[in-house]
C-alpha positions as CSV (number, residue, x, y, z in Angstrom):
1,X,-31.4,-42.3,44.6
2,X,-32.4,-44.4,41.8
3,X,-30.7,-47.9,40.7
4,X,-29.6,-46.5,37.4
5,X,-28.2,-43.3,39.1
6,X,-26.3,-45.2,41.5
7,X,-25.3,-47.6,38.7
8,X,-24.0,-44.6,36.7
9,X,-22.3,-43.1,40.0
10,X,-20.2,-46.2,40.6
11,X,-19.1,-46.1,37.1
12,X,-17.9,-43.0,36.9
13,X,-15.9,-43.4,40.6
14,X,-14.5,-46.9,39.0
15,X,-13.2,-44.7,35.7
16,X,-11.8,-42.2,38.1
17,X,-9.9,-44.3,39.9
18,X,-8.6,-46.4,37.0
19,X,-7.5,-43.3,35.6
20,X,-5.9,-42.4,39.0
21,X,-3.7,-45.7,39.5
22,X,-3.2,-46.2,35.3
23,X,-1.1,-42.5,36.5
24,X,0.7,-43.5,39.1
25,X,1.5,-46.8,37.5
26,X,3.1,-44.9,34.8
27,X,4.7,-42.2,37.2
28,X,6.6,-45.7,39.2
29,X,7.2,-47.3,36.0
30,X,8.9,-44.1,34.9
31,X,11.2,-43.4,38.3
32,X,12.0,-46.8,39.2
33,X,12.3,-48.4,35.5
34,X,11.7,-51.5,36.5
35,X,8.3,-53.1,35.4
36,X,8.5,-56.6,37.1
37,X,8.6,-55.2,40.2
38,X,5.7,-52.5,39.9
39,X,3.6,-55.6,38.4
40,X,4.5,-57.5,41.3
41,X,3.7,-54.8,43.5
42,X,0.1,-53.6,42.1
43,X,-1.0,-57.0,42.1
44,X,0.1,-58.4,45.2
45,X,-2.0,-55.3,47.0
46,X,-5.2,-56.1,45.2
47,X,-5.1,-59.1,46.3
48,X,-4.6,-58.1,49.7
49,X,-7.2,-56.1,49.1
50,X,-9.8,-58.8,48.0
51,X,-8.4,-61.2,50.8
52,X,-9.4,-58.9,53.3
53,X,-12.8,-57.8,52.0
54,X,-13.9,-60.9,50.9
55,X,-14.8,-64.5,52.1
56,X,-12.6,-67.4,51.4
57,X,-14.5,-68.7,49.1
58,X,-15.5,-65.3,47.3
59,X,-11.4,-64.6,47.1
60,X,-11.1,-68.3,45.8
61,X,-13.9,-67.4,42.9
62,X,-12.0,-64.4,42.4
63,X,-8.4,-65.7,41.9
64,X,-10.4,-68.3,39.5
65,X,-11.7,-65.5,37.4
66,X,-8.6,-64.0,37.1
67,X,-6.9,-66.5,35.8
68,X,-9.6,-67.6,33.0
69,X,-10.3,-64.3,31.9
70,X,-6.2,-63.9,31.5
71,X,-6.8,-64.0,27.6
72,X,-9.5,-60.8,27.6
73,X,-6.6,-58.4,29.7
74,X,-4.7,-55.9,27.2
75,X,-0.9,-55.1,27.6
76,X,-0.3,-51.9,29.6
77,X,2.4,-51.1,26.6
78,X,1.8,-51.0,23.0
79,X,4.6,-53.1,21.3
80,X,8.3,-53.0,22.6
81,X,8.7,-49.2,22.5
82,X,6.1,-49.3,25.6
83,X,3.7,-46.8,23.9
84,X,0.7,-46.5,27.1
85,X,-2.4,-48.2,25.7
């Protein structure tokens, strides 16, 4: 399999399952009306996630990049009326 085909493969799996979890975040956020704790909740796994996949200081860089590309990450809601973006 080509580079570009693979490239285009992992793409499509990464939409899929942003798509996947953007659902379930809105089907929680929906029965348990509380969006602190589903916040709290998402990211705390992902970042079990990376510590357990990556090295220390590949999880370091990580937590680094999260925080300075805070600025570029949209709002799940649209406004107060929480309108899905």
């Amino acid at each position: 399999m080509t580079k570009k085909k693979m490239d285009v493969l992992r793409t499509t799996m990464l939409l899929t399952i942003y798509q996947e979890l953007a659902d379930k975040t809105i089907e929680m956020l929906e029965k348990y009306n509380d969006d602190q704790l589903i916040a709290s909740t998402l990211v705390a796994q992902g970042l079990r996630v990376y510590k357990s996949t990556l090295s220390d200081e590949e999880f370091k860089d990580m937590l680094k990049t999260i925080v300075n590309d805070a600025e570029k990450i949209k709002p799940f809601f649209d406004g107060k009326e929480k309108t899905i973006n």
